[in-house]
C-alpha positions as CSV (number, residue, x, y, z in Angstrom):
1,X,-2.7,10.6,0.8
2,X,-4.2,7.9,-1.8
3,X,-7.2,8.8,-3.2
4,X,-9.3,7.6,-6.6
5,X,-10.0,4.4,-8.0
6,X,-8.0,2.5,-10.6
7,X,-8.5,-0.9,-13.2
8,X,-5.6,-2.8,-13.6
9,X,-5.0,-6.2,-14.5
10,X,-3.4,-8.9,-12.5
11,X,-1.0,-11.1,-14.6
12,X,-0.3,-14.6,-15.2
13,X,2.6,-14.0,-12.6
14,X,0.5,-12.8,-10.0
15,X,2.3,-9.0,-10.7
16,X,-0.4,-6.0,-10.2
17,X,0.4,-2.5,-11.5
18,X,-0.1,0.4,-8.7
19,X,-1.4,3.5,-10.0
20,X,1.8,5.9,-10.8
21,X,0.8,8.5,-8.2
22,X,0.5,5.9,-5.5
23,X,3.8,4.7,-6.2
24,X,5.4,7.9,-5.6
25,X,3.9,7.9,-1.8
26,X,5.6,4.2,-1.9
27,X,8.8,4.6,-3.7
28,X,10.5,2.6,-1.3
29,X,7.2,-0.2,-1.0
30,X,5.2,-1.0,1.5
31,X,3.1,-4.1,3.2
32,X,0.1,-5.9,1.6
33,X,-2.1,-7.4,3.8
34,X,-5.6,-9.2,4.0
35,X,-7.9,-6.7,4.6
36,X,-11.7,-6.7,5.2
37,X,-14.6,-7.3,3.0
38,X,-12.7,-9.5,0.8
39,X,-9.8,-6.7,-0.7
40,X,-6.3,-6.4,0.2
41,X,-4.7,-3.8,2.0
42,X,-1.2,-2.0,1.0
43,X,-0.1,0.6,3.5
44,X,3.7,2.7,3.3
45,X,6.2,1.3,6.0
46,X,4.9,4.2,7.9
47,X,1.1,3.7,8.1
48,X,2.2,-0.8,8.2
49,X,4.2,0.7,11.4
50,X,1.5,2.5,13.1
51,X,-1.2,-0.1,12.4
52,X,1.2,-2.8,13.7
53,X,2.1,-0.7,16.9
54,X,-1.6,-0.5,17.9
55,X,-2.4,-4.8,17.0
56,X,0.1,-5.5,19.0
57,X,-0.7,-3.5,22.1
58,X,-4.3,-5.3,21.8
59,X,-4.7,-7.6,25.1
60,X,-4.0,-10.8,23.9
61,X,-6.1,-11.9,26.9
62,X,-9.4,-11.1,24.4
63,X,-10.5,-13.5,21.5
64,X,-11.2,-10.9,19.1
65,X,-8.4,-8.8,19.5
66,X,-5.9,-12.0,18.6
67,X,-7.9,-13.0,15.6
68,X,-8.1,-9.6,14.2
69,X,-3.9,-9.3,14.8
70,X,-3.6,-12.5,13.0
71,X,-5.7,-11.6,10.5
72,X,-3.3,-8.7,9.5
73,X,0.2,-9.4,10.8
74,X,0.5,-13.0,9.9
75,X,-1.2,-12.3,6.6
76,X,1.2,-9.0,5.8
77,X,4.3,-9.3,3.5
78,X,6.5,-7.1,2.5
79,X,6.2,-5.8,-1.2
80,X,8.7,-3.9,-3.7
81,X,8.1,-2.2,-7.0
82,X,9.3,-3.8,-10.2
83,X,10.9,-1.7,-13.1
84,X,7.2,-1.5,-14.6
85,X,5.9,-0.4,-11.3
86,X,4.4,-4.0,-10.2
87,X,4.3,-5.5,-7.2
88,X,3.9,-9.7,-6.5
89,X,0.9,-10.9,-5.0
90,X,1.1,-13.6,-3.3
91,X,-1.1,-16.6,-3.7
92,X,-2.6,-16.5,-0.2
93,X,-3.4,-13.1,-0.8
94,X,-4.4,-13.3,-4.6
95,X,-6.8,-16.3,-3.0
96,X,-8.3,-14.5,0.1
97,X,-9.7,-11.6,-1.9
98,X,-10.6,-13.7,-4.5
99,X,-8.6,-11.8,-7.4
100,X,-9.2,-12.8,-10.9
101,X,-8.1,-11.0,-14.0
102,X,-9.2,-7.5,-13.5
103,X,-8.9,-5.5,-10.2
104,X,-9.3,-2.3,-8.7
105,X,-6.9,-0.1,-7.2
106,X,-9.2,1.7,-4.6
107,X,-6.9,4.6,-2.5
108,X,-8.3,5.6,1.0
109,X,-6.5,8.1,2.4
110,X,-4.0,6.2,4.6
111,X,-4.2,2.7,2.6
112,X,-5.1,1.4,-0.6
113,X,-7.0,-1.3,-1.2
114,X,-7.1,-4.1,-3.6
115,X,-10.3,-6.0,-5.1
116,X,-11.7,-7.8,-7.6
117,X,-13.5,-6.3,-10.2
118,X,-16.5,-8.0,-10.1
119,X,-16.4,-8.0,-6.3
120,X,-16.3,-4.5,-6.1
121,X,-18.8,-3.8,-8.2
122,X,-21.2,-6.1,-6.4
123,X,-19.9,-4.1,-3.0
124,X,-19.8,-0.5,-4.2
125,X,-23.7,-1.2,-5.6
126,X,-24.7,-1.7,-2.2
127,X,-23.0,0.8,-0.7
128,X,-24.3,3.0,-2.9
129,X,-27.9,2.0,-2.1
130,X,-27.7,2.8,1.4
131,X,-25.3,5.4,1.6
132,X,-27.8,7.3,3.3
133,X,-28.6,4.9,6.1
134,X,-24.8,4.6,6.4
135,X,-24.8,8.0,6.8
136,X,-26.9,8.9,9.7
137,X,-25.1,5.8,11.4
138,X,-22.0,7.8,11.2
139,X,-23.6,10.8,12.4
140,X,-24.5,9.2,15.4
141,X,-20.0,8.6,15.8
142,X,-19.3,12.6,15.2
143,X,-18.9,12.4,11.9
């Protein structure tokens, strides 16, 4: 389970620290992916597999079902932890989510996600705002 937010910054190498507890969940690595609302996504081998599984059950026979698989699986690599506990972020990635210098390190349960700083700010403000609108939305889903 990854929970808590993180700041970390993103070197001049494109190498991002993962918070020591998440890397114990990932000591083997994991897949970083484009993810939604501008972040990256990092799942275990595990959670990649069952994710993966599912896309590629989707009918291919429906538009939004292929764009959302290649969203993910052509955009996923494979990552590995450094001696210092970094992984490489591609520049396709490091582009799509718009990463600058600073970044957080969000952990969601069964992924973790990665934005910039500024980015997440702007996005966790106005979540914040209408948490309670969100709220009753979810309601109306069972939860």
């Amino acid at each position: 389970m990854f929970i808590g937010e993180y700041t970390y910054s993103i070197d001049e190498k494109k190498r991002l620290a993962v918070p020591p507890k998440f890397r114990k969940q990932l000591k083997d690595g994991g897949v970083i992916t484009r993810g939604l609302d501008n972040c990256l996504f990092l799942y275990s081998y595990e959670e990649w597999e069952r994710l993966a599984k599912k896309l590629s059950e989707m009918p291919i026979s429906k538009a939004d079902a292929r764009g959302f698989s290649r969203l993910m699986l052509s955009g996923a690599m494979e990552v590995e932890f450094d001696n210092m506990g970094r992984i490489l972020v591609p520049d396709y990635l490091k582009d799509y989510a718009q990463l600058k210098k600073k970044v957080v390190v969000a952990g969601l349960y069964s992924r973790i996600e990665i934005w910039d700083e500024e980015v997440w700010r702007a996005y966790k403000k106005q979540t914040e705002k209408e948490a309670g609108n969100i709220a009753e939305r979810l309601n109306e889903l069972g939860v």
